[in-house]
C-alpha positions as CSV (number, residue, x, y, z in Angstrom):
1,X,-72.9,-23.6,-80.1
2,X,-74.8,-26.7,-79.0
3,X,-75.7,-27.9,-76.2
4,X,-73.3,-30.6,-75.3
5,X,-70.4,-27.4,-75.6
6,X,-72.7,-25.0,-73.6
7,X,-72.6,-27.9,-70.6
8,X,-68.8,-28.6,-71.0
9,X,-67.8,-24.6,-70.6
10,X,-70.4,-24.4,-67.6
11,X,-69.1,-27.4,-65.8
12,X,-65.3,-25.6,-66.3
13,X,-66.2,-22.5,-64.7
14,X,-67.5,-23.9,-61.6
15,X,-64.5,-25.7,-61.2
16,X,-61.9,-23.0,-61.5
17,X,-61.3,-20.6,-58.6
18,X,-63.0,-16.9,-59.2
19,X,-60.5,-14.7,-60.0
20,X,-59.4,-12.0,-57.3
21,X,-59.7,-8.7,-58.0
22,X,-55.5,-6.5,-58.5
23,X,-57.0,-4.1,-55.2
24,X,-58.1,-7.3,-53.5
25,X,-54.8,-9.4,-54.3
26,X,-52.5,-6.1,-53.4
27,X,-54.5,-6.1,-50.0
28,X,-54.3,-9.8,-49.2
29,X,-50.5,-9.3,-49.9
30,X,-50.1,-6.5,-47.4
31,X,-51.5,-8.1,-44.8
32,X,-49.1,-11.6,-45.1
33,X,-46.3,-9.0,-44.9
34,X,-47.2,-7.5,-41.8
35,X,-47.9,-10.7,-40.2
36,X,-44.6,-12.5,-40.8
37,X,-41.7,-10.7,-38.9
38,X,-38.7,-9.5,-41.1
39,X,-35.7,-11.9,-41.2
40,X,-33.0,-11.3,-39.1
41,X,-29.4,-11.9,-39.9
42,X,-27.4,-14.6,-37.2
43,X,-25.7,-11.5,-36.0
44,X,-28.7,-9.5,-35.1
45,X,-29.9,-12.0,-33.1
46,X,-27.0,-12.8,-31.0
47,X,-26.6,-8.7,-30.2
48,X,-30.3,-8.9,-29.8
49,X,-30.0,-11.6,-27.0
50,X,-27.2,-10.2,-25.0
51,X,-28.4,-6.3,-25.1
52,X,-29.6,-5.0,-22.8
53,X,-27.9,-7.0,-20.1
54,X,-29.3,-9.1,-17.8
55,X,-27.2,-8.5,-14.5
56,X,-28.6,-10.6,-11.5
57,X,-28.1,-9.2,-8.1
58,X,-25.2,-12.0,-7.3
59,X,-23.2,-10.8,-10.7
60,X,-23.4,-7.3,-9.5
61,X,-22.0,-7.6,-5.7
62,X,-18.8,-10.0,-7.4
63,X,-18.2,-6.7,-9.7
64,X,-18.4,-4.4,-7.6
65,X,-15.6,-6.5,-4.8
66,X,-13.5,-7.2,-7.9
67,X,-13.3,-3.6,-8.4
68,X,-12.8,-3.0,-5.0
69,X,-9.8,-5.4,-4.6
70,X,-8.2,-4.2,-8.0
71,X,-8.3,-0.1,-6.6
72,X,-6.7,-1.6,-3.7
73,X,-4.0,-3.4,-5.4
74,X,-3.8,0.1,-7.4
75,X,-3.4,2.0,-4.1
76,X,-0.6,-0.7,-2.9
77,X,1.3,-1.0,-6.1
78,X,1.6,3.2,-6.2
79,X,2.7,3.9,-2.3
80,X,5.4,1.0,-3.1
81,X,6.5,2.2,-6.3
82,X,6.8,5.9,-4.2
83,X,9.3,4.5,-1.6
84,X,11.3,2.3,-4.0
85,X,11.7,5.8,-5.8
86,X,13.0,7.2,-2.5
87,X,15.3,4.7,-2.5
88,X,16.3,4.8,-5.8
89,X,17.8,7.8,-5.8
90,X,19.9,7.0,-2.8
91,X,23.5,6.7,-2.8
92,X,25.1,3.0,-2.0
93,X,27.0,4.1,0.7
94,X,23.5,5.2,2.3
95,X,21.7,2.3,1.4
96,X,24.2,0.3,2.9
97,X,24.1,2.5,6.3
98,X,20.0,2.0,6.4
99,X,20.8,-2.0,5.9
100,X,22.6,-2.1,8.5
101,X,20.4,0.1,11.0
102,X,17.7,-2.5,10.4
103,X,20.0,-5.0,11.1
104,X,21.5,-3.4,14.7
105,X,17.5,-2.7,15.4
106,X,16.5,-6.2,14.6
107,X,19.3,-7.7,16.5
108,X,18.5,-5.3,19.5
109,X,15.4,-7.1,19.8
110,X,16.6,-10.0,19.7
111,X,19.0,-9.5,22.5
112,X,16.3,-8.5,24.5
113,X,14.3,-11.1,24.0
114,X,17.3,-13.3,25.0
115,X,17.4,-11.9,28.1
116,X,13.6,-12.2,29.0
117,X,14.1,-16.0,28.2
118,X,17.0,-15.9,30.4
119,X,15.3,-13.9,33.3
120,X,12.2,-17.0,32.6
121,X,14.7,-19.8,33.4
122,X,17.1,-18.0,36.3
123,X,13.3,-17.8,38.2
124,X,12.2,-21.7,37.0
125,X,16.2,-23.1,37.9
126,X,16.7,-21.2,41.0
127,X,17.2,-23.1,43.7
128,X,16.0,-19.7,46.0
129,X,13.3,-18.7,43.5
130,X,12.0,-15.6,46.0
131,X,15.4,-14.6,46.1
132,X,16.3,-13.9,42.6
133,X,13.1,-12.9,42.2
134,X,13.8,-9.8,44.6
135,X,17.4,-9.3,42.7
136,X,15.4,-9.0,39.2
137,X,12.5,-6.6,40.9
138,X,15.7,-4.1,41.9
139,X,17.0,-4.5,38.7
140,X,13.9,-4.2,37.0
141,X,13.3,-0.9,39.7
142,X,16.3,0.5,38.1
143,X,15.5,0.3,34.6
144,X,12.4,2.1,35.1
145,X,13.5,4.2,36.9
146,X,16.4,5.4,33.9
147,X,13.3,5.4,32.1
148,X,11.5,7.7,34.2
149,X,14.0,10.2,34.7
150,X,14.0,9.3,38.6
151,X,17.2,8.2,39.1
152,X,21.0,9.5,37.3
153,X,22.1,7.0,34.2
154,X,25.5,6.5,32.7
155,X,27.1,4.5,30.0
156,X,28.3,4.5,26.0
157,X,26.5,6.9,23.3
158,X,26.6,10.1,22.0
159,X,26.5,13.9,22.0
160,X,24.7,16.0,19.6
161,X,25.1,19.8,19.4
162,X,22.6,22.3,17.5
163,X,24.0,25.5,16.5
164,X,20.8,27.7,15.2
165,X,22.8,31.0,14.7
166,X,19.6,31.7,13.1
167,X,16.7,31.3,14.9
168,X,15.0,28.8,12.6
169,X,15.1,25.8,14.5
170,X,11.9,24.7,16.0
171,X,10.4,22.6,18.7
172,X,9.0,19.8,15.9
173,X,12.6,19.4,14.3
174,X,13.8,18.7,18.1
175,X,11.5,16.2,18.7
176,X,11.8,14.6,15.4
177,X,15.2,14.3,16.7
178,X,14.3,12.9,19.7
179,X,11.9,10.4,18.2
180,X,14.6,9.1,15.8
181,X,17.3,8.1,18.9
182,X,14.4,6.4,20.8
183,X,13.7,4.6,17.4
184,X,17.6,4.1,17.3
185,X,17.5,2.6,21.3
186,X,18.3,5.6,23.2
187,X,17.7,4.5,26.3
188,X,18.7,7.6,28.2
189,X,18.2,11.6,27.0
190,X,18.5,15.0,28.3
191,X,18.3,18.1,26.3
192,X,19.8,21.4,27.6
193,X,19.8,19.5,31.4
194,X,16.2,18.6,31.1
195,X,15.3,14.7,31.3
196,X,13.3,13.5,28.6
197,X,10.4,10.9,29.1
198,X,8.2,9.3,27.8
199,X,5.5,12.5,28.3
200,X,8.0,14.8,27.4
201,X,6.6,17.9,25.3
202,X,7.9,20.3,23.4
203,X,6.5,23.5,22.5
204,X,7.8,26.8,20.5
205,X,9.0,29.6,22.7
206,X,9.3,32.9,20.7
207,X,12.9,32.5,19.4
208,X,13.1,29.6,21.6
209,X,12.0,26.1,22.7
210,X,10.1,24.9,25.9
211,X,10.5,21.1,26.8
212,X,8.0,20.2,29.6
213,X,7.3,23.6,30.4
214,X,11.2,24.4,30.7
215,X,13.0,26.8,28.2
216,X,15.8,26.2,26.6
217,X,17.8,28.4,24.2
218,X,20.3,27.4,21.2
219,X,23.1,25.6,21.0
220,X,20.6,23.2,22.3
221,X,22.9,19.8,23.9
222,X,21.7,16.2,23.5
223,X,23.2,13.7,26.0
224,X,22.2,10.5,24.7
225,X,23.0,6.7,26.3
226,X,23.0,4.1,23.6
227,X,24.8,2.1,21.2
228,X,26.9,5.1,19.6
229,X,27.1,2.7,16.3
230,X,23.3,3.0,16.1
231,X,22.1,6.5,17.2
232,X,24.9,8.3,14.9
233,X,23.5,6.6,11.5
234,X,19.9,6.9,12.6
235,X,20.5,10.7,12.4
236,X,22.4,10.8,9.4
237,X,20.4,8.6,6.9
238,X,19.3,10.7,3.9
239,X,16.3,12.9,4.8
240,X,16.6,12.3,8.4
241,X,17.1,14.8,10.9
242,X,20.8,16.0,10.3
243,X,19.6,17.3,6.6
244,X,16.7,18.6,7.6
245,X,18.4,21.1,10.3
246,X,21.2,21.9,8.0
247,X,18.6,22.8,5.3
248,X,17.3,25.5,8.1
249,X,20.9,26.6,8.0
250,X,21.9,24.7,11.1
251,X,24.9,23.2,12.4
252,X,25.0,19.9,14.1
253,X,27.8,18.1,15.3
254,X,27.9,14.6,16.3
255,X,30.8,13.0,18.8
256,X,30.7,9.6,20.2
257,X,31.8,8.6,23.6
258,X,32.6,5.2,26.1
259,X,30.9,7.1,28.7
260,X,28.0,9.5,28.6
261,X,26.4,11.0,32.1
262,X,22.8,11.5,32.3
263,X,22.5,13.2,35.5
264,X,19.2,15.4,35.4
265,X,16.3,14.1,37.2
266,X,12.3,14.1,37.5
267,X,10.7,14.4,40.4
268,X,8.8,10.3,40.6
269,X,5.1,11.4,40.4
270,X,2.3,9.1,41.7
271,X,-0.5,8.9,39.6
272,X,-3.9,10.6,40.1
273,X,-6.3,7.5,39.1
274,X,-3.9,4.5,38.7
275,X,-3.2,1.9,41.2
276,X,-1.5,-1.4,40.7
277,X,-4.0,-4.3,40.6
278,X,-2.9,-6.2,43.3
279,X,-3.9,-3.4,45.9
C-alpha cells in the first residue's frame, strides 16, 4: 500500500464515530426506556384525572343537605301515600260523611269567628259602651261557666249508650270518645252524672272506670250538647270510636235530641298560684 492510501484510510477513521460495544448499546437503551414514561391512552388519562376525587369542604356540606332534603321528601311522600291508603279503602258513603265533618268543623269556626267580629263592633257602635260591655262579660261568665261544669247547660245534641256486657271496655276507649265529641263541638258532657272538663281524667277501675276520682259502672251514659248533625258522624266515621267498641264486643246506641239537660255540676275551684293580672 503506499503512502498516499495509508493517509486516506487514517484520515477516515478519525472521522467516523467508534463503534459502541452490543453490552454497551443494550445498556444505553435501557436506560432511555426508563427515563421516558409509558404512553397512556386518552382514556387513562381522563380516569387518571378525576380518581381519586377531589371533594372540597363546600361540595361536601351541599351533599350532604341534598341528601338530607331528599330522605325528607322520602319520609313525606311515604306517611302521605299511608293515609291516602286509608282512605282508599274507604267506602263513598264514608268518604262523603268525613267531607262533610270538615266542612260543619270548618264552618263552626267560622261562625265563631263571626261572632267575635260582631261582639268587636256592638262594643266600638254602642252608644253605652260600659254597658254592653257588662251584658257581654255575663254572657261571657256563662259560657265559662258551661265550660267549667259550674253552672247546669241545656240545648240540642245527643245521647250515647255503652253496653259492655263484657267487661272489655276501658277507660282509654271512653276518653277517646270523649275527645272525638269535643273535636266534633261538644260543648257540654256528662258521663254516668259526672261533668266533664277540661281536667277531666279517666282511669281503669277493676271491671270498672273512674272519671275524676268518681266510679262509674256499664252501660256507661253520655249526655252530650252540640250540633246532633256533627257529633253523631264524628263517632261513626270508619275506625272511629263506634268500631272500635263494637270490635270489644260492645254495643253503642246513638239517639239524637232538640233538647239535652246537662245538669251535674263542679264545685268552681280557685286556683292555688293563679291570679288575674289586673290584681
Amino acid at each position: 500500500m503506499s503512502n498516499h492510501d495509508e493517509a486516506a484510510e487514517n484520515r477516515l477513521r478519525k472521522e467516523l464515530p467508534e463503534e459502541v460495544p452490543a453490552a454497551d448499546e443494550a445498556e444505553a437503551v435501557d436506560a432511555a426506556t426508563e427515563e421516558q414514561p409509558p404512553q397512556l391512552t386518552g382514556r387513562q388519562r381522563l380516569a387518571k384525572g378525576l380518581w381519586p376525587p377531589r371533594v372540597t369542604r363546600a361540595q361536601l356540606i351541599v351533599a350532604l343537605l341534598l341528601f338530607g332534603l331528599g330522605f325528607g321528601l322520602a319520609v313525606q311522600v311515604a306517611s302521605n301515600s299511608d293515609g291516602d291508603s286509608a282512605l282508599r279503602g274507604a267506602r263513598q258513603e264514608d268518604l262523603v260523611r268525613i267531607l262533610d265533618e270538615l266542612d260543619d268543623r270548618t264552618q263552626r269556626l267560622e261562625d265563631e269567628k263571626q261572632g267575635l267580629e260582631k261582639q268587636r263592633d256592638e262594643l266600638e257602635n254602642s252608644s253605652n259602651q260600659a254597658e254592653e260591655a257588662r251584658k257581654q262579660t255575663v254572657e261571657k261568665e256563662k259560657q265559662l261557666g258551661i265550660l267549667a261544669g259550674t253552672v247546669a247547660a241545656q240545648g240540642p245534641g245527643i245521647t250515647m249508650t255503652i253496653d259492655d256486657t263484657k267487661g272489655t271496655v276501658e277507660a282509654d276507649m271512653l276518653l277517646d270518645a270523649i275527645q272525638e265529641l269535643r273535636a266534633a263541638g261538644a260543648e257540654a258532657i256528662q258521663v254516668n252524672g259526672v261533668r266533664v272538663v277540661a281536667d277531666t281524667y279517666l282511669t281503669d277501675s277493676g271491671n270498672s272506670v273512674s272519671v275524676d276520682g268518681n266510679k262509674i259502672n256499664a252501660p256507661y251514659r253520655f249526655k252530650v250538647i252540640g250540633k246532633p248533625q256533627d257529633l253523631e258522624p264524628a263517632l261513626n266515621i270508619p275506625g272511629g270510636v263506634v268500631q272500635t267498641l263494637e270490635k270489644e264486643q260492645a254495643t253503642v246506641t246513638i239517639e239524637r235530641s232538640d233538647k239535652i239537660l246537662v245538669d251535674a255540676l263542679r264545685a268552681a275551684k280557685r286556683p292555688d298560684y293563679a291570679r288575674s293580672s289586673s290584681q
